[in-house]
C-alpha positions in Angstrom: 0.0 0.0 0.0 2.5 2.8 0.7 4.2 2.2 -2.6 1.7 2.9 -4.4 1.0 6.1 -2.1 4.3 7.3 -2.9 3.7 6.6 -6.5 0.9 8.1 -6.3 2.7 11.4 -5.2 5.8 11.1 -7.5 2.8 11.4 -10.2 1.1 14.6 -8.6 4.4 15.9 -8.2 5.7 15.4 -11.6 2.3 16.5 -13.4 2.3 19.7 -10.9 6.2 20.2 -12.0 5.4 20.5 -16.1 2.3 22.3 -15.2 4.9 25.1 -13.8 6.7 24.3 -16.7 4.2 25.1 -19.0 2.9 28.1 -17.3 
């Protein structure tokens, strides 16, 4: 269960990381 929570956060994280990016 917690690897997929910190999965789960790596994909926020990277998604809210080329958001910035893009903005």
């Amino acid at each position: 269960m917690t690897i997929i929570i910190t999965w789960i956060f790596r994909i926020l994280g990277y998604l809210t990381i080329m958001r910035a990016c893009v903005l």
